[in-house]
KOLTI-249740 format. One record per atom (N, C-alpha, C): z, y, x; residue in one letter. Coordinates in steps of 0.2 Angstrom, whole numbers, padded with zeros to 4 digits, always signed. Example, Ala and Ser with C-alpha at 12.3 -4.5 7.8 and 13.67 -1.06 7.14 Angstrom:
// KOLTI-249740
+0039-0028+0066A +0039-0022+0062A +0039-0016+0066A +0035-0011+0064S +0036-0005+0068S +0039+0000+0064S 
//
This chain:
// KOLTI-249740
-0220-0063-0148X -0216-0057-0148X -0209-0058-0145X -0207-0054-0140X -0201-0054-0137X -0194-0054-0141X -0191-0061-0142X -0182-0057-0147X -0178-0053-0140X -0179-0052-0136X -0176-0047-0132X -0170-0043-0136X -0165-0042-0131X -0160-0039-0136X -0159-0032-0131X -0158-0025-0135X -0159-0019-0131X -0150-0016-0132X -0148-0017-0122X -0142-0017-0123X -0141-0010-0122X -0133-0005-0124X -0134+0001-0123X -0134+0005-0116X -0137+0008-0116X -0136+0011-0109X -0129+0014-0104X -0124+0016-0110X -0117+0018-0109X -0114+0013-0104X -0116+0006-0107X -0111+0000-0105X -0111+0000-0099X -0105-0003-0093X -0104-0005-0088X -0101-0011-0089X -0104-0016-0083X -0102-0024-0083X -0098-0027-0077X -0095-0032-0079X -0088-0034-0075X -0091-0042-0073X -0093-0045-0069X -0097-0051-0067X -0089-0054-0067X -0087-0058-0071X -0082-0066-0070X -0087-0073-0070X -0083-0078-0067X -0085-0083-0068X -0081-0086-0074X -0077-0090-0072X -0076-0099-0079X -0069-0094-0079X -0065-0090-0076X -0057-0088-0075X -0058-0082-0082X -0064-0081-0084X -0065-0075-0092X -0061-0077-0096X -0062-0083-0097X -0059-0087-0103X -0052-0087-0103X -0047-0089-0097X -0039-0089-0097X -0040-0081-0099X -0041-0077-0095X -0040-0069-0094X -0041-0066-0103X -0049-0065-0104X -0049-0066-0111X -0044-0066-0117X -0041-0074-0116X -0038-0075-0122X -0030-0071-0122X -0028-0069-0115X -0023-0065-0114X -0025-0059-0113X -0031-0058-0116X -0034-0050-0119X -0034-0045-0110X -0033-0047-0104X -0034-0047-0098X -0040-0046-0094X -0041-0040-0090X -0048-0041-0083X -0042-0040-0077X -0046-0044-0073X -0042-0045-0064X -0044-0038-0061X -0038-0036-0059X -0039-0030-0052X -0036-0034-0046X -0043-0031-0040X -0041-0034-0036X -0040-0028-0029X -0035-0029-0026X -0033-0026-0020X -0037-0023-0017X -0035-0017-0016X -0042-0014-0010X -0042-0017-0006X -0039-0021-0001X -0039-0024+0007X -0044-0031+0003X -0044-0034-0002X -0047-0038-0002X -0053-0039-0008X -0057-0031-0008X -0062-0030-0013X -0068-0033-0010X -0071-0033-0004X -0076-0034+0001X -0079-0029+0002X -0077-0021-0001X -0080-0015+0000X -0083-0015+0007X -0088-0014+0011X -0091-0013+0018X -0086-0008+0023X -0083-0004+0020X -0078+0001+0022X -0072-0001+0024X -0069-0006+0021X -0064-0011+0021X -0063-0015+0025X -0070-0018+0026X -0070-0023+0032X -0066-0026+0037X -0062-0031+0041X -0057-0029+0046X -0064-0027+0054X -0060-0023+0055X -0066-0019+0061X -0064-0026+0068X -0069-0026+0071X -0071-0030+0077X -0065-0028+0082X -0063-0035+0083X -0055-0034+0088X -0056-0030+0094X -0051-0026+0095X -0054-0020+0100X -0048-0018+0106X -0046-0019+0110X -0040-0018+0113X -0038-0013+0111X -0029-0013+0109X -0025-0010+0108X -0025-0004+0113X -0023+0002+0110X -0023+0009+0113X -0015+0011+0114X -0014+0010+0121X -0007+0009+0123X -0006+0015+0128X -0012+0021+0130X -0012+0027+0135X -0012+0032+0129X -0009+0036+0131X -0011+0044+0128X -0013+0048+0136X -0013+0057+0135X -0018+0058+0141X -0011+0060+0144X -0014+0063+0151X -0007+0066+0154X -0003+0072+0152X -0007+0077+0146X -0006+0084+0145X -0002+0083+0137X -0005+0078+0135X +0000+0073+0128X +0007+0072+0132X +0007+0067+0136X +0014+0066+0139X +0016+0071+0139X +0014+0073+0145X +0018+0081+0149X +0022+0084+0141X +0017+0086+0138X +0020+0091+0133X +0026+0086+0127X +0025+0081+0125X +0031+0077+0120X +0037+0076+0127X +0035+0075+0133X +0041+0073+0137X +0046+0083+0136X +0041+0086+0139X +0046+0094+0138X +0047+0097+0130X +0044+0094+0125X +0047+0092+0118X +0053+0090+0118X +0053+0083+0121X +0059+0080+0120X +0065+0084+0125X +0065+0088+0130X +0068+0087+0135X +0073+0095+0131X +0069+0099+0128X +0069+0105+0125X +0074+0104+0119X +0073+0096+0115X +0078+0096+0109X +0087+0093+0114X +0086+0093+0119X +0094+0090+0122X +0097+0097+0120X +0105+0092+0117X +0110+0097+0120X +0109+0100+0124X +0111+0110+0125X +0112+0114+0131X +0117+0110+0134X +0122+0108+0132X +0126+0104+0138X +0125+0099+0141X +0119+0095+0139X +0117+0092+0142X +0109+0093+0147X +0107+0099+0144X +0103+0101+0150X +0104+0104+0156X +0114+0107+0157X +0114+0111+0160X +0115+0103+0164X +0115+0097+0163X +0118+0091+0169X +0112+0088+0172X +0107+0090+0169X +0099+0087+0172X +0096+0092+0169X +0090+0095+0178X +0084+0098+0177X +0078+0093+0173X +0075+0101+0172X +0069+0095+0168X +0065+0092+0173X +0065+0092+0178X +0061+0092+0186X +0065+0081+0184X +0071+0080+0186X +0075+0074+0186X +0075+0072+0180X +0073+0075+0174X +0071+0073+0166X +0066+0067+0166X +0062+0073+0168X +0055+0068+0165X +0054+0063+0174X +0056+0062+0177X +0057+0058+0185X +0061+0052+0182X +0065+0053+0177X +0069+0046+0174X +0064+0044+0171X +0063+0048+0165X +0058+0045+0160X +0051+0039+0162X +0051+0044+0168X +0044+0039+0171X +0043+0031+0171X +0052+0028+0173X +0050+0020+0173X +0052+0018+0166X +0050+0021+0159X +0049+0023+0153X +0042+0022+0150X +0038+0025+0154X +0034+0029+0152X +0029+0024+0146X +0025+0017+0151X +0021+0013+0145X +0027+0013+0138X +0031+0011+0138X +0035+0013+0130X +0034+0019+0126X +0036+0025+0130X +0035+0031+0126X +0027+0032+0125X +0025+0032+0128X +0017+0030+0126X +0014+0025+0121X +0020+0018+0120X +0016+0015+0117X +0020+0019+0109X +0026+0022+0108X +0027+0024+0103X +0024+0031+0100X +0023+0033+0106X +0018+0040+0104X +0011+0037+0100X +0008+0031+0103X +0003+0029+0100X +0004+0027+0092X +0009+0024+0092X +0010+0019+0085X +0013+0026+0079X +0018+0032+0082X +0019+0038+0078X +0010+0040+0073X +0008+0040+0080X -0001+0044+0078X -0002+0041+0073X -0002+0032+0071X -0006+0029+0068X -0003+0029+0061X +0005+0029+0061X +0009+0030+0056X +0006+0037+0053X +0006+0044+0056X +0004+0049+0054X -0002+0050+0051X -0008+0045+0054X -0015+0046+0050X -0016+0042+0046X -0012+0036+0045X -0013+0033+0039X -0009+0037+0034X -0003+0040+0034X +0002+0045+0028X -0005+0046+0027X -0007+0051+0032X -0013+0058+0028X -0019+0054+0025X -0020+0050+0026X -0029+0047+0022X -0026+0043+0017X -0019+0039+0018X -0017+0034+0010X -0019+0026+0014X -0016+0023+0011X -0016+0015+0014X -0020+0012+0008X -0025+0006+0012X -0027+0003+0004X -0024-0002+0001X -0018-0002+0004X -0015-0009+0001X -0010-0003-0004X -0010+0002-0008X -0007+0004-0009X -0012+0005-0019X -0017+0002-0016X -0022+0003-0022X -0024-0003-0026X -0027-0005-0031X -0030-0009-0034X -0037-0007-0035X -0042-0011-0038X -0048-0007-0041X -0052-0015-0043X -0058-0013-0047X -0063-0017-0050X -0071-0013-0050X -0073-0018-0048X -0081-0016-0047X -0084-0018-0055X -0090-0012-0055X -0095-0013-0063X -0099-0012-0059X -0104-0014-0064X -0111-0013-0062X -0115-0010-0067X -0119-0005-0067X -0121-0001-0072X -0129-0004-0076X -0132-0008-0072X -0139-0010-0073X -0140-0016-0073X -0137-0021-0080X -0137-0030-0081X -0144-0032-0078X -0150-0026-0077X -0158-0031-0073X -0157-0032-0068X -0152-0029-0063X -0152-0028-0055X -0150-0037-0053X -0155-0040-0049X -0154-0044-0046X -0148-0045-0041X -0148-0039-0038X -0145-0040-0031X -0137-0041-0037X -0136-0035-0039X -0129-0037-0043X -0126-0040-0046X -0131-0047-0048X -0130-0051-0051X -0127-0058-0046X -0128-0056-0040X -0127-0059-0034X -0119-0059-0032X -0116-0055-0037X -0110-0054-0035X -0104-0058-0039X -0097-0058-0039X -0093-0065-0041X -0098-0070-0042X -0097-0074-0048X -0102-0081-0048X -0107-0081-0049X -0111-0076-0048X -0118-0075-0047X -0121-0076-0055X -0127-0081-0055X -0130-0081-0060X -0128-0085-0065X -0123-0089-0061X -0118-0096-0067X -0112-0093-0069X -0111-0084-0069X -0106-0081-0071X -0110-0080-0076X -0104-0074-0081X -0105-0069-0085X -0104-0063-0083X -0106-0057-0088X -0105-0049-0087X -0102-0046-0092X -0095-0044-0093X -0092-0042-0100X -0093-0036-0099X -0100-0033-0106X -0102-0026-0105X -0097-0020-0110X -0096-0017-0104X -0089-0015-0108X -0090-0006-0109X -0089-0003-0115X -0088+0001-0117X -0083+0008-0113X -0085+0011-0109X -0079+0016-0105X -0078+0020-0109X -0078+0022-0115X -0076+0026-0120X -0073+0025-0127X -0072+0016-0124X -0069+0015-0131X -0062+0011-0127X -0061+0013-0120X -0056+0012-0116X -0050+0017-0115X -0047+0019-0118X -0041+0027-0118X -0037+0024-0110X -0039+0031-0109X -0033+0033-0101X -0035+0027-0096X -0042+0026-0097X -0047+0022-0090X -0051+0025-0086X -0052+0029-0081X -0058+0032-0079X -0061+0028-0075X -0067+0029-0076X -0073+0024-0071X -0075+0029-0067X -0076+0029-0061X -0082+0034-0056X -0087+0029-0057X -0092+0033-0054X -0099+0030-0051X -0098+0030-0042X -0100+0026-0040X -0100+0026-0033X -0104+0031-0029X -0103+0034-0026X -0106+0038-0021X -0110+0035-0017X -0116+0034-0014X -0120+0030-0009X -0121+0036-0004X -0116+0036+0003X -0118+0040+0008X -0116+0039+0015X -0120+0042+0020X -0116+0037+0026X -0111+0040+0031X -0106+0046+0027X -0101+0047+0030X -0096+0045+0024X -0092+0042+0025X -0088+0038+0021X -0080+0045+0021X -0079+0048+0014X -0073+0052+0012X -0068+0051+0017X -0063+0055+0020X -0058+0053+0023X -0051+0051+0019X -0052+0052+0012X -0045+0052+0010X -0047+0046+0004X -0039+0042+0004X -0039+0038-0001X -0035+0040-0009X -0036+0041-0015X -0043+0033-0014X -0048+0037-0015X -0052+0044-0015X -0059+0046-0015X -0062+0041-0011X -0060+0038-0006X -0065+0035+0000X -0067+0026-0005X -0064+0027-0011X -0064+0020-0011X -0070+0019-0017X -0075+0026-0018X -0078+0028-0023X -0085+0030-0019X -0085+0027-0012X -0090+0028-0009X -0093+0022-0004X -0099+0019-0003X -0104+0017+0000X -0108+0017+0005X -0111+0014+0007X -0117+0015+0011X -0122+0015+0007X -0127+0021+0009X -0134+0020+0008X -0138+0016+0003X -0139+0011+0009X -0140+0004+0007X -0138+0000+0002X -0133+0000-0001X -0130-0003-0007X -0133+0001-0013X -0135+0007-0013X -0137+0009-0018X -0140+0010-0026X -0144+0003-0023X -0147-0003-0032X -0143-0005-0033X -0136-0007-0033X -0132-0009-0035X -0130-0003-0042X -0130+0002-0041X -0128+0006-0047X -0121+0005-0048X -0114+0004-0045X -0108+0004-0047X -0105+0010-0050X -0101+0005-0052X -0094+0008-0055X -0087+0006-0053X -0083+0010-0051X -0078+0008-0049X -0070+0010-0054X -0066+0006-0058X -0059+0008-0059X -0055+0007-0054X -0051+0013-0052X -0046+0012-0048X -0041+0013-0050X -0033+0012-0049X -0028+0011-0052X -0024+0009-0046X -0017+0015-0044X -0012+0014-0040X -0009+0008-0043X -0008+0003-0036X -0003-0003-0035X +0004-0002-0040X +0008+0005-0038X +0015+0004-0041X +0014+0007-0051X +0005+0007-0052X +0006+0009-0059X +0002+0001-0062X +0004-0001-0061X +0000-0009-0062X +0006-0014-0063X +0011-0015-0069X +0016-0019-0070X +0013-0026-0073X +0009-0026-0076X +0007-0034-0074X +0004-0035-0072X +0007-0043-0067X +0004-0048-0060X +0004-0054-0065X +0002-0061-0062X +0004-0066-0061X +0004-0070-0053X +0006-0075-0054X +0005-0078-0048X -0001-0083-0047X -0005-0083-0045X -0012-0089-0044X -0011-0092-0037X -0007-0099-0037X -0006-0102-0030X -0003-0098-0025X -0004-0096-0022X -0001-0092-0014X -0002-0084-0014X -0006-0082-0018X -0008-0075-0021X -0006-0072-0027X -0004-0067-0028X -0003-0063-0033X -0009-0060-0037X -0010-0059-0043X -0017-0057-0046X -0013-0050-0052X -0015-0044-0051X -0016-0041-0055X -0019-0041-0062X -0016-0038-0068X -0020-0039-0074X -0020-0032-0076X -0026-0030-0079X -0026-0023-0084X -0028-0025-0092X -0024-0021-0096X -0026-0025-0103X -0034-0021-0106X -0037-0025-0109X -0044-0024-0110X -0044-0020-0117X -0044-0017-0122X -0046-0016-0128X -0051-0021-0132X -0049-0023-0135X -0056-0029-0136X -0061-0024-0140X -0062-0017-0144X -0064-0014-0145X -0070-0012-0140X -0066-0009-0132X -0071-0010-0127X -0073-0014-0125X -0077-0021-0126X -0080-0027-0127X -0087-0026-0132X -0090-0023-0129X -0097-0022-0135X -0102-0028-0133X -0105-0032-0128X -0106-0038-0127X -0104-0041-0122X -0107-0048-0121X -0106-0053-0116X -0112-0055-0113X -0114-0055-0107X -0121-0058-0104X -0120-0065-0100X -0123-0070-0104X -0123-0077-0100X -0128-0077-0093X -0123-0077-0087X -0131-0080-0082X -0135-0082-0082X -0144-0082-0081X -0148-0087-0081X -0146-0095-0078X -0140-0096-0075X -0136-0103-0071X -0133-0106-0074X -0129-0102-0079X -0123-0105-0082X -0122-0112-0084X -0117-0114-0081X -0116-0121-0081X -0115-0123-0091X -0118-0128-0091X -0117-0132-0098X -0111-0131-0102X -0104-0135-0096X -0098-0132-0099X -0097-0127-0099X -0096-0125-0095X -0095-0116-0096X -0096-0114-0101X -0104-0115-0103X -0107-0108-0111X -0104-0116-0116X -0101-0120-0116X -0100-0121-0122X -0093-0121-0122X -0089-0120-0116X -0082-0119-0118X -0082-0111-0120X -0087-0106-0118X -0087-0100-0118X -0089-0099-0125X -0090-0102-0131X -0096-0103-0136X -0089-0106-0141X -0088-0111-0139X -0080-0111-0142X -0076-0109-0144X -0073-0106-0138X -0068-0098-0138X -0071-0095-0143X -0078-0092-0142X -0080-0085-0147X -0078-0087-0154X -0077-0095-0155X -0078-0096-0164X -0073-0095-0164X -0067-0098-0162X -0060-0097-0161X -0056-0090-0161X -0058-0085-0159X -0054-0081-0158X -0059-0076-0162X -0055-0072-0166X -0056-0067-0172X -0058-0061-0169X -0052-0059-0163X -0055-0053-0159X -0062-0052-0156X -0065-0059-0154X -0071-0058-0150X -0077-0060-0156X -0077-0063-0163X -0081-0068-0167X -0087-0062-0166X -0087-0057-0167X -0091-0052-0168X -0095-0049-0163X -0092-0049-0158X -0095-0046-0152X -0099-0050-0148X -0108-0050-0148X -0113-0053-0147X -0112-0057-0139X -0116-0063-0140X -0117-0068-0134X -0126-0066-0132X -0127-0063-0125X -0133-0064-0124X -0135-0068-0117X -0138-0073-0119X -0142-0076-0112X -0147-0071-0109X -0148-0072-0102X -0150-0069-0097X -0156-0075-0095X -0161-0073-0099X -0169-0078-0096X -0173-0074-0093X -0179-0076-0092X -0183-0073-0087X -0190-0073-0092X -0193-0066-0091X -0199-0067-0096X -0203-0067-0090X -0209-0074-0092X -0215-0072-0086X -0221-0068-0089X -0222-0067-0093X -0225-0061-0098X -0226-0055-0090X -0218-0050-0092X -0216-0046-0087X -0214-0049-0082X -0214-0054-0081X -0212-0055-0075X -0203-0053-0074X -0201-0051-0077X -0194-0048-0077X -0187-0050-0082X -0182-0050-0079X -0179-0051-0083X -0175-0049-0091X -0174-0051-0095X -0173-0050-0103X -0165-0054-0104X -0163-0053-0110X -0158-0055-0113X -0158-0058-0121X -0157-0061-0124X -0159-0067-0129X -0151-0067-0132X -0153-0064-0138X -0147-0066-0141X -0144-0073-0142X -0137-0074-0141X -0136-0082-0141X -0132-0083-0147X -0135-0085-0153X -0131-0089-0159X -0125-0093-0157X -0123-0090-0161X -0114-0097-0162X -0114-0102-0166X -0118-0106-0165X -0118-0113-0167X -0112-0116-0164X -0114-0123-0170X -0106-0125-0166X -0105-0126-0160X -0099-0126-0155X -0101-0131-0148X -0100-0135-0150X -0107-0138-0143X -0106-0145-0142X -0102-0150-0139X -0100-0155-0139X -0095-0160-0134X -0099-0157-0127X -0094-0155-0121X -0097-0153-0115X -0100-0160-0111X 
//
């Protein structure tokens, strides 16, 4: 007979590797930057030469823009005919400013993603593929309660193959293909995120966790020996977490499928 443990289906899971344990005991989860989430949307796009023309009817019309805001006293000293004839050994400049104003003004209108933070959940602890993700099966999954987290909102990801034009809606959406992943996304403005640390050469974001929103933990089918016993340690140790279940991630060949095994707190061992 199977001890299977039946997790709820509310929960969404946050895949950490060995870095749960510092984060944890400083009651912490990492947000990380939208520019460096690995969203497929995100991606840096294939080097492409730089767009340094506009057409001739763009010119034309920004040059008689321009020529229209001179002082009258200064139009009465040059035709527009002698205006735009000066401008000409100008012109790659104006042009490459007209290019860079554009690019300035579509990123205003869509939102920049360095201006966001966010965290990937996964709603389905069976899905292989997502288990694929941080430290795969030698990580853990901290199944976290979204209801018993005040002033958190989770989306679910949208899988579609036109991707929103504005941010962050666009950061709530997918490809198609991703789809068995089942996510979840917390996003959170950059300038509302007042605690960072510093990790080597990089900044790292922290959100504090409720430890009430901690209903369990899933050990990978890989987890290194040290790992579950420094991770097994921790739990006797700390009063916040003693309660809140350990489950291993084993394989049933029975089904053929993956299962969850509740893991006892026995002492830890010397790793």
């Amino acid at each position: 007979m199977s001890n299977a443990v039946n997790l709820p289906s509310e929960l969404v899971y946050l895949p950490l590797g060995e870095e749960a344990i510092p984060l944890l005991k400083r009651g912490f989860i990492p947000l990380l930057p939208a520019t460096a989430s690995g969203l497929p949307w995100l991606l840096p796009p294939a080097a492409q030469p730089a767009l340094v023309r506009v057409s001739a009817d763009d010119y034309q019309s920004h040059m008689l823009s321009e020529y229209g805001r001179l002082p009258a006293n200064l139009r009465d000293l040059i035709s527009q005919e002698d205006f735009l004839r000066q401008a000409e050994s100008k012109r790659v400049d104006i042009e490459a400013a007209l290019v860079a104003q554009r690019k300035a003004r579509a990123e205003e209108d869509a939102g920049r993603p360095q201006d966001w933070l966010l965290q990937r959940f996964f709603s389905n602890p069976y899905c292989a593929l997502a288990w694929r993700h941080g430290a795969g099966f030698g990580g853990i999954w901290l199944g976290v309660d979204p209801q018993q987290w005040p002033d958190t909102a989770f989306h679910p990801v949208s899988y579609q193959s036109q991707r929103t034009p504005r941010l962050p809606d666009s950061l709530y959406c997918d490809p198609p293909t991703h789809a068995p992943l089942a996510e979840q996304r917390l996003i959170c403005a950059a300038a509302a995120v007042d605690k960072s640390v510093q990790v080597g050469h990089q900044r790292q974001w922290l959100l504090r966790l409720p430890p009430k929103a901690l209903r369990v933990v899933l050990l990978g089918a890989q987890v290194s020996r040290r790992f579950e016993q420094n991770l097994l340690q921790f739990w006797q140790q700390d009063f916040r977490y003693q309660r809140i279940p350990l489950s291993q991630m084993t394989f049933n060949n029975r089904d053929l499928s993956w299962e969850f095994q509740l893991r006892p707190l026995t002492r830890a061992e010397k790793p």
